[in-house]
N, C-alpha and C positions, 0 to 999 in steps of 0.2 A: 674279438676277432678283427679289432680295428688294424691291428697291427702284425697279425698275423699272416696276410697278404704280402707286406714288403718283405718281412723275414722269409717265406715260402722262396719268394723271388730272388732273393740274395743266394740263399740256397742252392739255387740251381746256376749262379751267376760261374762258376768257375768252370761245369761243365760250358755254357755257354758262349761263352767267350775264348774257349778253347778251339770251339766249331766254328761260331762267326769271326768274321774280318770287327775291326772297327768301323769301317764303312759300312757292311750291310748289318753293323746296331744301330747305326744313325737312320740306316733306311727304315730300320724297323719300328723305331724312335718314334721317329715324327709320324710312321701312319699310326701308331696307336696316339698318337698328339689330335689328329683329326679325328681318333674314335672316342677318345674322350671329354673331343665338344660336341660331335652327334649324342652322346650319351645324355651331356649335361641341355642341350638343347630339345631334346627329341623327350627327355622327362618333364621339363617345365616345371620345375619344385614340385614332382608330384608325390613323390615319398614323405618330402617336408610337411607339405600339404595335408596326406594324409594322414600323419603323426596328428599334426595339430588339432583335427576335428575329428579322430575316427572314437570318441569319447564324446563329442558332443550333448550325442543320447546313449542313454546307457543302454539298452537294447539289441541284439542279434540282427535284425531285419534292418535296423538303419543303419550298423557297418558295413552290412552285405550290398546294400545299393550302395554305400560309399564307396567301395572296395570296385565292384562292378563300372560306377562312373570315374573313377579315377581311371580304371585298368583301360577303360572306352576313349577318355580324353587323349590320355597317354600315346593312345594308339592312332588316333587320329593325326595328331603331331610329331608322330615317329614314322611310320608308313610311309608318307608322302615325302619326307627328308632320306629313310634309305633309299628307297627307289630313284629318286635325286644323283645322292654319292652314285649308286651303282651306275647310273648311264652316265653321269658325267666321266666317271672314272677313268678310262682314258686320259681326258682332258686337262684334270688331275692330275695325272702321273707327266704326263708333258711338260705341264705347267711348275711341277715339283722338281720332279728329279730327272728331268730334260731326258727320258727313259721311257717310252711308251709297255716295255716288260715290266714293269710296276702295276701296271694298272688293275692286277687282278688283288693285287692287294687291297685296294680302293672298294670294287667289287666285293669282295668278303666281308667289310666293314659296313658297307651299306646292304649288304644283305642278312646281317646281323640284328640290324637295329630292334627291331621286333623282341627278337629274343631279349636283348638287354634291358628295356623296358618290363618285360612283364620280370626278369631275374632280380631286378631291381625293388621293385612294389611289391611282389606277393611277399617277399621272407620281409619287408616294413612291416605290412597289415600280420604276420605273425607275430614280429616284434610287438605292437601296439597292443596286440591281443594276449600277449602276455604267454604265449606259447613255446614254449623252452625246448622241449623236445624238437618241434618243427625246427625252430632256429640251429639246433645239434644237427637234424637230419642236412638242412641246406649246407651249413658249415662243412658239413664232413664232405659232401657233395662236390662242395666249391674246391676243398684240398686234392681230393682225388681226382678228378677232371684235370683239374694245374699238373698236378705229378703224372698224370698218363697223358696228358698233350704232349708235356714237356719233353718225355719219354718219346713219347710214338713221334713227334710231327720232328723234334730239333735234334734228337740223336741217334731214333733209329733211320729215320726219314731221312735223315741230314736233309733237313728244306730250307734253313736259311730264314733266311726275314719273313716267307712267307708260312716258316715254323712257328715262329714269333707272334704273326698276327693269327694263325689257326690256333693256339693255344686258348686265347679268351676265346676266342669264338666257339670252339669246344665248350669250355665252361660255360659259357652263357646258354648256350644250349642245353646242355645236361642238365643246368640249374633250374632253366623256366622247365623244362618236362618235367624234373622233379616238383620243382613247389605247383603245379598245376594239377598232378595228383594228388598231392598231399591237399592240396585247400580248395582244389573244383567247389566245396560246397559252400564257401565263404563268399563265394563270388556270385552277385545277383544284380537284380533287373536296373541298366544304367540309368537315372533320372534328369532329362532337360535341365531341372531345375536344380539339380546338383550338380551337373556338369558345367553351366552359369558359375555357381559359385566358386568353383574349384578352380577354375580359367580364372577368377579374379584374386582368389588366393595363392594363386603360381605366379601372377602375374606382377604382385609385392613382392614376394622374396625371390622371382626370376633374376634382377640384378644384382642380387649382391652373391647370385651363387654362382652365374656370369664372371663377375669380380674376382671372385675366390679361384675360380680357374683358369683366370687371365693371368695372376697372379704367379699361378704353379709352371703352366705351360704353353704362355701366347708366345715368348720368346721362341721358338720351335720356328714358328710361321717368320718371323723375320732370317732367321739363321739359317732358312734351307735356302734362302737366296742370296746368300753372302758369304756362305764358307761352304767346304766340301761335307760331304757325306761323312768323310772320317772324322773331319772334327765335329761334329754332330755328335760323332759315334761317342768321343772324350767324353764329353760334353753329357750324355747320355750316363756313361758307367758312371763320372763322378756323382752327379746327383744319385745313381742307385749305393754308393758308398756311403754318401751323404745321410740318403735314408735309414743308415744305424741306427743315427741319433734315435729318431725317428720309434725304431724298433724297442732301443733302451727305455724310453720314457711313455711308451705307450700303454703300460700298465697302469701308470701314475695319471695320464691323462682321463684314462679312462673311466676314474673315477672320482677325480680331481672336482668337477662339476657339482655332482649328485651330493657327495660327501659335503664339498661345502657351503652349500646351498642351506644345506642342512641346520645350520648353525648360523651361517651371517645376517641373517634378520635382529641377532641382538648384538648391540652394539660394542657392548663391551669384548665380546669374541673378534672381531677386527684387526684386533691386537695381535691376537693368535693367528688371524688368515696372516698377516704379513711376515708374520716371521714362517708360518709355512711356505709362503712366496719365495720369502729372500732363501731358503732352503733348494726350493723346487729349481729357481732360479740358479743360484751357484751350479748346484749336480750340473745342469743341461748345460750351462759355458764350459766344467772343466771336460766334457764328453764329446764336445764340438772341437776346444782346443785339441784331444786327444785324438781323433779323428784325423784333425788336417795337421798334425805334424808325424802323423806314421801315415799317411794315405797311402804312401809312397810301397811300405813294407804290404799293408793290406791290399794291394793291387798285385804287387808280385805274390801273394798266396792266394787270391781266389782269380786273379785271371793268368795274365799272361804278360810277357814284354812289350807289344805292339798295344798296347793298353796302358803303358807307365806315362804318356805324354796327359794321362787326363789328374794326374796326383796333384799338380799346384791349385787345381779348384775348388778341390774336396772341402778343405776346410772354410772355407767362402760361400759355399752350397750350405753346410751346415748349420747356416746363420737362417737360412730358411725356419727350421724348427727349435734355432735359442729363440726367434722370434713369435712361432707359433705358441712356444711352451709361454711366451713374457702374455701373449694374445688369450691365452689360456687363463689365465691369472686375472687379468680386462675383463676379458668376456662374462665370467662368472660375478665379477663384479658387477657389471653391466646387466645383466639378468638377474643379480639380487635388488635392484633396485626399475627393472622394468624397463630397461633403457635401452630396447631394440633399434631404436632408430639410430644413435649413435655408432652401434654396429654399422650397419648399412653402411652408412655414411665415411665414416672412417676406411673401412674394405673398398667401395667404389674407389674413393680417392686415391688409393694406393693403387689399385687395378690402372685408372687412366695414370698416374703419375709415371705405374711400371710401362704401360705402354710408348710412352711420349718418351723417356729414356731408350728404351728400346730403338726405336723412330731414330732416334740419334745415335747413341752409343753403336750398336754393331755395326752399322756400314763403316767405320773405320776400322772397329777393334774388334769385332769376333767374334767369338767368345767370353772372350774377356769383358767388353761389352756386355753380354748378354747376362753373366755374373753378377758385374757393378748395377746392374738394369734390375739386377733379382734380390738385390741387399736392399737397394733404395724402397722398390718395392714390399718388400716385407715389412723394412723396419718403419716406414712413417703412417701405416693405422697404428702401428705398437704406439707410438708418440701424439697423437691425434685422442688415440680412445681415451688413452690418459689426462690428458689437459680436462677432453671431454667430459672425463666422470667426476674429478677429482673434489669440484663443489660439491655438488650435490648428494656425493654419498663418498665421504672422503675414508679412505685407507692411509694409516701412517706408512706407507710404502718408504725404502730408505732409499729413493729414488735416486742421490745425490752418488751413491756409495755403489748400489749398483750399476750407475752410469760409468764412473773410474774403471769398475770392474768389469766392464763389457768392453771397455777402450783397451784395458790392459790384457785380457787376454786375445784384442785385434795385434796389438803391439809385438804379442807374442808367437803370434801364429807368422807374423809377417819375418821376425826373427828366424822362425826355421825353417823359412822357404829360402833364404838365404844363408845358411850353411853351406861351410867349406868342404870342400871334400877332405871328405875322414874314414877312416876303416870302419868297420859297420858296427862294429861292438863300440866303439867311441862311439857314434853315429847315434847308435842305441841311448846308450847311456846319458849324449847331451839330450837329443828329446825327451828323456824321462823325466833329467833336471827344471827344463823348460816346463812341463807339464807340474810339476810339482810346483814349481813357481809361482801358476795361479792361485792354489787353495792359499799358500803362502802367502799373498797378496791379498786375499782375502781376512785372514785371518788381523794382517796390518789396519785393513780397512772396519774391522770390527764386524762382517760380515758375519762371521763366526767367531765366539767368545774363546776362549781356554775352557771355560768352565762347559759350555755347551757341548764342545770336542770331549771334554770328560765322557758329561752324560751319556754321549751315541755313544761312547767305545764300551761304558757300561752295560749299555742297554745291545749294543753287541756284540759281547760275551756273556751276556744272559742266556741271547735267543742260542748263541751256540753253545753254553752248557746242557739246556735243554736237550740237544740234537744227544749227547753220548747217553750212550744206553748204560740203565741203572748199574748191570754187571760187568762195568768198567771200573 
């Protein structure tokens, strides 16, 4: 379901953007920009938190007060921050979008909080609990709410930005009423002395999850004071274009981890994560190249024309998750050999490095700015973990070959933003060329062998002989 959210969202992006201006998505943009640092603040690694120790003891009664003093801490730290947004709101909206009629947006956000804390923690402690069903009931929960907000608040309502932020707010609502029936009985007596420790275990991994969402969407906060609303708006659709990537590889992500965790404790399998790597790796560049050199054509089908100014970012955005996918590949490294700090460490860096670029780059350039702020950003934990790990629990990664091939498909992304005007079936056809280019390049760089290319074509025309039915 990780990925199930942005594809939901994509989905509804054509209706969307057919209704809204590009200005009022940039409005709607950034207040869900400040409901997703209330979110990440007003939690305090408490979902984290609770993964981590809701096993401690194996017992019913000691998850119950875990569960209970998490739900209690959560709520002590979320409370006094909606209530906060909600009266400051106004001041907010002043402050933001020089528009005192904004301000009940603000209001709805901070009158939420609540809900998304408990929508947040109760379907974890079902996760942790190993409850499948519950996690299908919230799941389904969470879809239907998204599809009838989206319904009721943006296209039957026509409400605009303030459709946009009733939508979560819907959801989170419906979410905590549901998982609060469903799990009332999970939930017991809060403990002093667990809610101590729980404050001390939020309060380690509070920054780097800070970090992490500095990362995605601090840029917001600099760009509403330095460009209009519309280009906000750009700015906005291309990242949710962006987010394909996103959608394509989140299956692979999803169990990228567990799977090889599985196996990397013996040494000799290493061999194997890396050529999994350099696999995972290639897919997710030529998916990102493919992205930003049709953004252009996938704008004109799921939105509209006053929306075609946002296609030269797309594929610039998408370097967002070649980097998460490269961070993915790190990370599990980094967790097969115990090396949480390094995490940390590397994600802050990147967090202040993205900020201090920011600081600089948009007040002159933009957007554009805020883009080059979001590359730099990503890519140097990618560069960092790596040095980091690379003693101590080394991976033969083909680091030299995959770096050519990260350069060469920037080379080539940059090649078809600067295309001549051509009739649109040429047009077509050189992007395809260009895209073909990279596996091509790959294949030069030995990233992929002849022989390897064999195997996959073998092993897919097997899975699809399988597929025809015997009395064919």
């Amino acid at each position: 379901m990780q990925w199930a959210g942005p594809l939901l969202s994509f989905i509804f992006t054509p209706i969307i953007t057919r209704i809204l201006s590009p200005s009022d998505y940039g409005v709607a943009d950034f207040a869900l920009t400040v409901a997703s640092a209330l979110g990440v603040i007003s939690l305090f690694a408490m979902p984290q938190t609770l993964m981590t120790h809701f096993n401690d003891q194996p017992n019913e009664e000691w998850q119950r007060r875990l569960l209970g003093s998490v739900l209690t801490l959560a709520l002590i730290i979320g409370i006094p921050i909606g209530l906060l947004i909600f009266l400051l709101a106004p001041s907010i909206a002043q402050h933001t979008y020089n528009n005192l009629n904004y301000a009940h947006l603000f209001q709805l956000i901070g009158g939420a909080v609540t809900f998304g804390v408990i929508m947040n923690i109760l379907p974890t402690a079902a996760q942790a609990k190993l409850k499948i069903r519950w996690g299908m009931i919230f799941s389904a929960t969470t879809i239907m709410a998204t599809v009838i907000g989206n319904i009721l608040f943006i296209i039957v309502l026509r409400l605009g930005a303030t459709g946009i932020i009733l939508t979560p707010v819907f959801t989170s609502i419906s979410v905590s009423l549901v998982s609060l029936l469903v799990m009332h009985g999970l939930i017991g007596r809060p403990s002093l002395n667990l809610i101590k420790m729980l404050f001390y275990s939020g309060a380690v991994l509070f920054p780097t999850l800070i970090a992490s969402w500095a990362l995605l969407l601090i840029d917001r906060f600099f760009l509403i004071n330095y460009v209009s609303t519309e280009a906000l708006g750009y700015y906005a659709i291309a990242g949710k274009v962006a987010s394909l990537l996103q959608v394509m590889i989140g299956p692979i992500v999803v169990v990228w981890t567990p799977l090889s965790l599985s196996f990397l404790s013996d040494p000799i399998s290493r061999q194997r994560y890396a050529i999994m790597s350099r696999y995972f790796i290639s897919v997710v560049l030529i998916g990102g190249l493919g992205l930003g050199l049709f953004a252009q054509e996938i704008l004109r089908v799921f939105t509209r024309v006053a929306y075609l100014p946002a296609a030269p970012y797309v594929g610039f955005l998408a370097y967002i998750y070649v980097f998460s996918a490269i961070s993915t590949v790190l990370y599990t490294n980094a967790l097969a050999d115990k090396r949480l700090k390094e995490i940390s460490i590397a994600t802050v860096i990147g967090a202040v490095v993205n900020i201090i670029s920011n600081f600089i780059l948009i007040p002159q350039y933009g957007v554009w700015g805020a883009t080059v702020a979001t590359l730099i950003g990503y890519g140097i934990p990618v560069v960092l973990l790596y040095f980091l790990l690379r003693k101590r629990f080394p991976i033969p990664y083909p680091i030299k070959k995959l770096t050519i091939a990260i350069v060469v498909q920037f080379c080539l992304l940059i090649v078809g933003l600067f295309l001549p005007q051509l009739t649109f079936s040429t047009l077509i056809i050189v992007k395809l060329l260009l895209v073909l280019c990279l596996p091509s390049s790959f294949l030069l760089l030995g990233l992929f062998t002849p022989f390897e290319i064999w195997q996959g074509w073998l092993v897919f025309r097997g899975l699809m002989t399988r597929r025809v039915p015997d009395s064919m």
